[in-house]
N, C-alpha and C positions, 0 to 999 in steps of 0.2 A: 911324791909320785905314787900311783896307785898301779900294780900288775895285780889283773885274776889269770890265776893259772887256771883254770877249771871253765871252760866255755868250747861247744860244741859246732861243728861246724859241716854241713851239706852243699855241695855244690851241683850246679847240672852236672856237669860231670862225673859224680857221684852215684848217682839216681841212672835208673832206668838201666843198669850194667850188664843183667842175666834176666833173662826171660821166666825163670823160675823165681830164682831169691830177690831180684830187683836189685837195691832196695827200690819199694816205689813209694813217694806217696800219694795217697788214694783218699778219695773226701771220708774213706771212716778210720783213717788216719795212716802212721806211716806203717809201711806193711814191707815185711819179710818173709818168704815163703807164704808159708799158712796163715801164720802170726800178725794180727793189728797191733800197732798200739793204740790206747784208747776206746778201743771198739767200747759202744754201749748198747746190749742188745735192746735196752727200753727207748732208743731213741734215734729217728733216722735220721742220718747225717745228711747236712743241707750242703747244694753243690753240686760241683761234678769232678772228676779224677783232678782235670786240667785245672780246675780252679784252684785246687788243695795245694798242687806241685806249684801252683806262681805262687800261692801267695805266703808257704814257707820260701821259697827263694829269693822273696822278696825279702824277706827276715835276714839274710844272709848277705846281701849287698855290703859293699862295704862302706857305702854312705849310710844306710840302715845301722850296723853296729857302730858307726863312729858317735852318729843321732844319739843315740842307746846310752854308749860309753860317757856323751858331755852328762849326757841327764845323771848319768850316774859317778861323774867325776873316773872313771877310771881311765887311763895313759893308751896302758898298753891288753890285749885280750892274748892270752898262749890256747891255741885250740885245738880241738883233738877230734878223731872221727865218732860220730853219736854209737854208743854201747851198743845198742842193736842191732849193728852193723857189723860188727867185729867180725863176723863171717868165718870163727874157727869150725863151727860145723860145717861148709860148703865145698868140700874136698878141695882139688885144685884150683877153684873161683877164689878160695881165700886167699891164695898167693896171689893171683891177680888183680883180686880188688883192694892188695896193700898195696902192689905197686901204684895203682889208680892213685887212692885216697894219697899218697903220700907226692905224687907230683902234682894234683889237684891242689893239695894246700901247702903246695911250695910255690905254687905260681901265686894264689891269692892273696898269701904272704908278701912274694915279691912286688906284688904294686903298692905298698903300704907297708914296708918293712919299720919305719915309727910306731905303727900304732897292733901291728901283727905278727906271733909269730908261732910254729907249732909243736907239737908231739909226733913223733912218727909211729907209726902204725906196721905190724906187722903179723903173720899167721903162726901164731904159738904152735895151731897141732901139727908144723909141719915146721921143726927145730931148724933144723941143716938151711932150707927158705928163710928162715925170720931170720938169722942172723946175716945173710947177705941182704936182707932189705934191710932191716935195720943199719946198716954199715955203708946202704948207699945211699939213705933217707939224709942220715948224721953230715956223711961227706962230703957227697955231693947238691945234695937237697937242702939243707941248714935244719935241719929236726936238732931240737933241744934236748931229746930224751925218748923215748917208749910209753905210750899208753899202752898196759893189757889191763882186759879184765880179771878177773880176781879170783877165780879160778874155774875150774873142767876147760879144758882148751882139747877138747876131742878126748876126754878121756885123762891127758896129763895134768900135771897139778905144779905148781911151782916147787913141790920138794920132786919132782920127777928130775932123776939124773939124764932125761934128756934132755933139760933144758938148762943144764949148766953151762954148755958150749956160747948160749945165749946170754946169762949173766956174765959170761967170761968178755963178752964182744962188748959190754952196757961197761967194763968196769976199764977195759981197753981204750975204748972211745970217752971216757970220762963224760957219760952223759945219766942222768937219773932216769929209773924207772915209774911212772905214773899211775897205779891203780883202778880202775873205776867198776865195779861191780856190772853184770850187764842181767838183762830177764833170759833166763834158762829154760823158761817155755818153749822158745824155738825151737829147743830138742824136740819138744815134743811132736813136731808137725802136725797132719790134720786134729791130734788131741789135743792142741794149747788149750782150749779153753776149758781144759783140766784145771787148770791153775786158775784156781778161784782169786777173785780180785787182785788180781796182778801180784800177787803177793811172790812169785819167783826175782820181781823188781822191784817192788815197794820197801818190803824187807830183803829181801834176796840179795840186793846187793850191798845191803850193810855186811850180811852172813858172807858173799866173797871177797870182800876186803879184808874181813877181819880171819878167813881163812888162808888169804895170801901172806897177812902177816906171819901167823902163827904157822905155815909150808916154810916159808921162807927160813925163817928160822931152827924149825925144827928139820928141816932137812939139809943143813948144814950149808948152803950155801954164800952164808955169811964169814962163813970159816974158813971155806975155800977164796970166797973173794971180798974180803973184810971192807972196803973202799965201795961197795956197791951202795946207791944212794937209792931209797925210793918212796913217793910222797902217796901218801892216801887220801883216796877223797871223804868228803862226808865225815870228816873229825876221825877218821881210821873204822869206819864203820860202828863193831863193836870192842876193839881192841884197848882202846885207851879206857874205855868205861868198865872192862874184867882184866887189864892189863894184871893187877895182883893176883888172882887167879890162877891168869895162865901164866906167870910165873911160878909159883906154886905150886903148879899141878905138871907143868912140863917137867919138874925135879923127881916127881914119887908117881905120875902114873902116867907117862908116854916113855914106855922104856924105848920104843923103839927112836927117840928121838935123836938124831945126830950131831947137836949144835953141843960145844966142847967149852962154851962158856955160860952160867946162870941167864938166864932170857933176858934180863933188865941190862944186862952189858949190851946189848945189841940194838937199844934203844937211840942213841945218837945216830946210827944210819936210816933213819926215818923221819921223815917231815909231814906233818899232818895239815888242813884247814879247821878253820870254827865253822866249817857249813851243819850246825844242828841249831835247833829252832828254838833256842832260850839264852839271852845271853846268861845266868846261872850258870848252864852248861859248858857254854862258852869259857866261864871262866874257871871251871874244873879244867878242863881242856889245856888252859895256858897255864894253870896251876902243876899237871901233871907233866909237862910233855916239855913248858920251858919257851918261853918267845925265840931263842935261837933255832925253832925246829918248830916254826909255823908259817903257813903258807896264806895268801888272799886269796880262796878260792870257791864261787859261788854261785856255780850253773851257770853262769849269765846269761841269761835268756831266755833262762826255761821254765819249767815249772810252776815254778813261784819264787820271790824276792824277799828276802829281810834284811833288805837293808845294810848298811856296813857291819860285819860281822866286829869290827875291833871298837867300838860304840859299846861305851856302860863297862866296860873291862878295868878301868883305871889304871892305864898305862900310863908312861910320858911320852912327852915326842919321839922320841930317840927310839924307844920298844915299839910303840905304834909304826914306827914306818919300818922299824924290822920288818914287821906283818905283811905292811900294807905293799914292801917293794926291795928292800933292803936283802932278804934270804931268799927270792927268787933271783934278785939281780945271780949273786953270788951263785946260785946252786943250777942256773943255766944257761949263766955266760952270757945275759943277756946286754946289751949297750944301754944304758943308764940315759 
């Protein structure tokens, strides 16, 4: 059995929600406030608004991803709302477009609960709100766990003691936390195109993964709720590749750090994928982190494909479908 945890999901219902932020998409691609994605000022985009909006939505079918899923042998998709989206900067629209996105894709889910199911979605910069979405997402919705991005949620950071109330609700509810880095140009409003070659998402979101880990830990939240689970995308951004490092350097030079045990104790509450671009890597990755604490998780859909990431690793069966299904069954309660 194959699950990818890591696969993004837009619905109409989605789309079109606030007259400012949208989200829309638009033929020079998906657009947030100010912000495109893709925009290429050397090149005019072919189309028209209505064209761009079917013909991602058409991507999103669920005959479309199942089409997807045989080609690429995978079972089951866990989906999550696309990063851009996140909508912590949107004042109170971000509370409302968690509630959206989170019954949006509990209905999509429910026609196809076999081959579907998702993360829930909620507004970090606004604590006291995320923790009753997230708690009606879980309950009543069937959410498997929390996607946030990785960090600035308006300003808070995951060592912010205001959002312990939140991992207090995540360790309550027995559900993992999901990471994904998102582009922080959208701060910027009419100045995104500051941000020279997307590099606030290209890189950017390796750099908020691998700062959520290193909040997380260093702001003790691991201590207060030791059972708190949470999986990174993109092979833990840059964490696993300086993990020695920042073990090392969190001991003699972040006094102000509040985690009560050596950083590498805190490594079993973490689950990574091999989504980087060599298997090499790949198998530094499973070298360092351990197949009981890896996840199949690989955009799907997006970007670009390499293929099975657990290929050329020299697993056995038994470890391979750890990977491939075996420790997400377990880590989100999923039906096998």
């Amino acid at each position: 059995m194959l699950i990818d945890v890591h696969a993004h999901l837009f619905t109409a219902g989605m789309l079109n929600r606030h007259e400012f932020w949208g989200p829309f998409m638009k033929r020079q691609g998906l657009t947030v406030g100010h912000f495109s994605l893709g925009t290429n000022k050397h090149r005019k985009p072919a189309g028209t608004d209505a064209e761009a909006e079917a013909a991602l939505l058409s991507k999103m079918t669920h005959a479309s991803r199942r089409a997807l899923m045989a080609e690429r042998g995978v079972d089951k998709l866990v989906l999550s709302t696309p990063s851009h989206a996140f909508m912590y900067w949107a004042d109170d629209f971000g509370n409302e477009y968690a509630r959206t996105c989170n019954d949006e894709m509990s209905r999509y889910c429910a026609e196809d609960p076999e081959h579907f199911a998702f993360w829930g979605h909620a507004n970090l910069a606004d604590p006291k709100e995320a923790v009753k979405e997230i708690d009606r997402a879980v309950k009543h919705l069937g959410a498997k766990g929390l996607c946030v991005g990785g960090a600035n949620f308006n300003g808070l950071e995951a060592h912010s003691e205001e959002l312990l109330p939140l991992w207090e609700k995540l360790t309550e509810l027995d559900v993992p936390v999901m990471v994904h880095g998102y582009n922080q140009s959208i701060w910027l409003g009419d100045q995104h195109h500051k941000d020279k070659f997307e590099t606030s998402s290209i890189v950017g979101d390796c750099v908020d993964e691998t700062l959520f880990f290193w909040y997380l830990i260093c702001g003790g939240a691991l201590d207060a709720f030791p059972t708190l689970k949470t999986y990174i995308t993109h092979s833990g951004g840059m964490a696993v590749f300086q993990l020695g490092r920042l073990a090392e350097l969190n001991k003699g030079m972040a006094p102000d750090a509040r985690n009560k045990r050596p950083l590498m104790d805190y490594l079993p509450n973490f689950y990574f994928d091999l989504d980087v671009h060599s298997p090499a890597l790949r198998r530094g990755v499973l070298e360092v982190v351990g197949v009981d604490r890896l996840l199949y998780g690989t955009n799907f859909g997006g970007a670009y494909d390499n293929g099975d990431p657990t290929e050329g690793l020299g697993l056995n069966g038994a470890d391979r479908e750890k990977i491939r299904s075996g420790n997400a069954i377990a880590l989100l309660k999923l039906q096998p």
